[in-house]
C-alpha positions as CSV (number, residue, x, y, z in Angstrom):
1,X,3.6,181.5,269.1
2,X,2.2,179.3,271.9
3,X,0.5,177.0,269.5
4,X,3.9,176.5,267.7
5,X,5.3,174.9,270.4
6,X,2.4,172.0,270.1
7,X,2.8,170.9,266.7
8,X,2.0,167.8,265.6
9,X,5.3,166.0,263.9
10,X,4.6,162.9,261.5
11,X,5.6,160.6,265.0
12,X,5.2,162.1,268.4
13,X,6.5,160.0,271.4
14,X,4.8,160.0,274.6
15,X,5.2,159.1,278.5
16,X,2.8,157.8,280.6
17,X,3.1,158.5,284.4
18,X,1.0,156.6,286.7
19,X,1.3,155.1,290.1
20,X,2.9,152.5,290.9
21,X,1.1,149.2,291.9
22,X,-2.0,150.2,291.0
23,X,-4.4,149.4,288.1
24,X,-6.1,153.1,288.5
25,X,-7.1,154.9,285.5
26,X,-4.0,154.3,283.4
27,X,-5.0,150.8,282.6
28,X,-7.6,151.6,279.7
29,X,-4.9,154.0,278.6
30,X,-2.4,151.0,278.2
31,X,-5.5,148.9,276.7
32,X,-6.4,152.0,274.5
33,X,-2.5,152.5,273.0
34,X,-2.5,148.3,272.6
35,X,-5.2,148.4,270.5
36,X,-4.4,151.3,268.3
37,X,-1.0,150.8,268.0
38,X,0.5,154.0,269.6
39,X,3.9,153.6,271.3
40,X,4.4,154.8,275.0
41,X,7.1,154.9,277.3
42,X,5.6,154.4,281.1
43,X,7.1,155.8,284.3
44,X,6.2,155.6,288.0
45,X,5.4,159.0,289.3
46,X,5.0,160.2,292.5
47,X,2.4,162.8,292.4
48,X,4.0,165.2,295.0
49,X,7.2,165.2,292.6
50,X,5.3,165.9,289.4
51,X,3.1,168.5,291.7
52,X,6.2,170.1,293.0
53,X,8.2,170.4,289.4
54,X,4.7,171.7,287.5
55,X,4.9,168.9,285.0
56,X,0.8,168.2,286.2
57,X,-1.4,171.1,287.3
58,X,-4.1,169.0,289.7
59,X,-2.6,166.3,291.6
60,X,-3.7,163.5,290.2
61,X,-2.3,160.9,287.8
62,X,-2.4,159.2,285.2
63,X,-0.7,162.4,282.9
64,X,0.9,162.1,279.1
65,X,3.8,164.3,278.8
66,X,4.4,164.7,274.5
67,X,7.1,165.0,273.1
68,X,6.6,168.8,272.7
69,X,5.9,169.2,276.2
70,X,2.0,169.0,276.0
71,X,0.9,167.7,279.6
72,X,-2.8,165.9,279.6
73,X,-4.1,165.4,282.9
74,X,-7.3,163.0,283.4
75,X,-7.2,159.7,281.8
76,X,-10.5,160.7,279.8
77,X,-8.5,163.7,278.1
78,X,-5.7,161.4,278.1
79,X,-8.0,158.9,275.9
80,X,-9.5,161.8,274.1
81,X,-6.2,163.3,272.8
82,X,-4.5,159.7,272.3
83,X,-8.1,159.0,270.2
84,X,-7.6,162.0,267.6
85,X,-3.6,161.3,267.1
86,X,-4.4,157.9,266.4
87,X,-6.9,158.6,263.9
88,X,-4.9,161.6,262.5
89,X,-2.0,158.9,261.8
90,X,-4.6,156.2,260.2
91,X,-4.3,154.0,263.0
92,X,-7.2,152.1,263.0
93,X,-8.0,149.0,260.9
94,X,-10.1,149.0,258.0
95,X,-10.8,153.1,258.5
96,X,-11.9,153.1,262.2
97,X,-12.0,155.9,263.8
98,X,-11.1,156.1,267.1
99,X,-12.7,159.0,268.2
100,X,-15.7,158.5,266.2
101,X,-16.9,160.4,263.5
102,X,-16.4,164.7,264.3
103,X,-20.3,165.2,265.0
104,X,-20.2,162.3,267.4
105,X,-16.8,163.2,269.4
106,X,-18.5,164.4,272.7
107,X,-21.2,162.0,272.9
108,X,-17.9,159.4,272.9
109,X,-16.5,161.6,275.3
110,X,-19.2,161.8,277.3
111,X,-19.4,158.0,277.5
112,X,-15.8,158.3,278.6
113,X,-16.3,160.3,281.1
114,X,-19.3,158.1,282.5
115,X,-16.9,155.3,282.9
116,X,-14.7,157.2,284.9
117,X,-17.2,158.6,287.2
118,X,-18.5,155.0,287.9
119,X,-14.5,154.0,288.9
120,X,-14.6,157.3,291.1
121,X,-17.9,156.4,292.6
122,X,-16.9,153.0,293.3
123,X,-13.5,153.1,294.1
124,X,-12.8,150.5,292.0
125,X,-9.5,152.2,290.7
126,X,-8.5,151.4,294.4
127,X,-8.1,147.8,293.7
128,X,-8.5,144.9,296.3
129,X,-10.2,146.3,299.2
130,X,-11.2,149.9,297.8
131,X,-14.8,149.0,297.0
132,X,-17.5,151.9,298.1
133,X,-20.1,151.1,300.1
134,X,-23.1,150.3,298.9
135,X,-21.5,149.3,295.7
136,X,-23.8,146.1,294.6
137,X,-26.7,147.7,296.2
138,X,-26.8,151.0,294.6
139,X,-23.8,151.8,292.3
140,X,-23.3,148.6,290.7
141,X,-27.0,148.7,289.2
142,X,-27.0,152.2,288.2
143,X,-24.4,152.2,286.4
144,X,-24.6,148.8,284.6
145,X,-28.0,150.1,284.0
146,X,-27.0,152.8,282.0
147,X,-24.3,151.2,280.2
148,X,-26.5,148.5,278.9
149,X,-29.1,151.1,277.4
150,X,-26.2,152.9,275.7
151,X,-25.3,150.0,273.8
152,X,-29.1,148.8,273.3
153,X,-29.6,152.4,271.9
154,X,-27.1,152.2,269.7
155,X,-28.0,148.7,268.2
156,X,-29.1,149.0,264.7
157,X,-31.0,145.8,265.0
158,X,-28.5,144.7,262.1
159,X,-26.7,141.3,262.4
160,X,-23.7,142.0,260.9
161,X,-22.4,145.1,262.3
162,X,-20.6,145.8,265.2
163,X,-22.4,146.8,268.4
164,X,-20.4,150.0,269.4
165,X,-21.7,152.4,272.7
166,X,-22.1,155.1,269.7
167,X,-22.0,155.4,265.8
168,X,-20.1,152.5,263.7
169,X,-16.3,153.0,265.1
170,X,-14.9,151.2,267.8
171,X,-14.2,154.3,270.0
172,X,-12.2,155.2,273.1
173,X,-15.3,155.2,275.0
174,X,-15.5,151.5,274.4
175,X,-12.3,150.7,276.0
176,X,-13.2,153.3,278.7
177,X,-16.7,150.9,279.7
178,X,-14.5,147.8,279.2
179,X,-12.2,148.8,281.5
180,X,-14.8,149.7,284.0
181,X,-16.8,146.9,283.6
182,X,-13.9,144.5,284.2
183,X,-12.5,145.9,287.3
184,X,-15.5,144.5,288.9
């Protein structure tokens, strides 16, 4: 069966490929598999190679190549998928989940995926020099705009819990806004 081939093993191993010499979008992936624990190998790709043998599908990198030959394009799925595995193997201290609670999963994706749209607006993901323009004027607001609600939203006015973008768990979409916010 197709889904056999995709089985989850107790361990799976993984490879990142991303560009070389560029922060991009793997670095909240790096931050993301730190955090949780999850073991990596990385590789420098060049997307015309990876294009050309049909290990990715769209062009772009980063892309996780499993162990069982699952390919994940887009560093949100990438987070996503890396965010379920993790909590599927306990990963996260003192019961967090990384990809929230199951009713909250695409409202953390979602957050994600903001993140990532604000790196593609700005061509932050660039690095030194890549900066849109009208970036402070127009991009840098609206987005650190929204950001800011999302957590205020989420604040449960309660000192001693964690401020999270959504729900009680320290999620993937967290490290996807951190990462965003500290490119600038």
């Amino acid at each position: 069966s197709p889904l056999a081939r995709h089985s989850h093993p107790a361990i799976m191993s993984y490879t990142l490929y991303y560009h070389p010499g560029k922060r991009g979008f793997a670095e909240k992936i790096r931050i993301f598999c730190a955090d949780s624990g999850i073991k990596y190998n990385m590789k420098e790709a060049a997307v015309d190679d990876l294009a050309k043998d049909q290990t990715i599908n769209f062009g772009k990198l980063p892309a996780l190549q499993t162990s069982d030959g699952l390919v994940i394009e887009n560093s949100t799925n990438i987070m996503a998928y890396l965010a379920k595995e993790a909590d599927r193997q306990g990963k996260g201290s003192g019961g967090n989940k990384y990809a929230g609670e199951d009713k909250e999963f695409f409202v953390i994706q979602g957050y994600a995926a903001a993140a990532e749209e604000f790196l593609v607006e700005s061509k932050l993901y660039l690095g030194k020099g890549g900066v849109a323009e009208g970036f402070l004027e127009t991009i840098y607001p609206k987005y650190f705009k929204y950001f800011q609600n999302v957590i205020e939203k989420n604040d449960d006015g309660d000192v001693r819990t964690e401020e999270w973008t959504y729900g009680k768990n320290f999620t993937f979409a967290d490290v996807a806004i951190f990462d965003a916010v500290n490119q600038v």
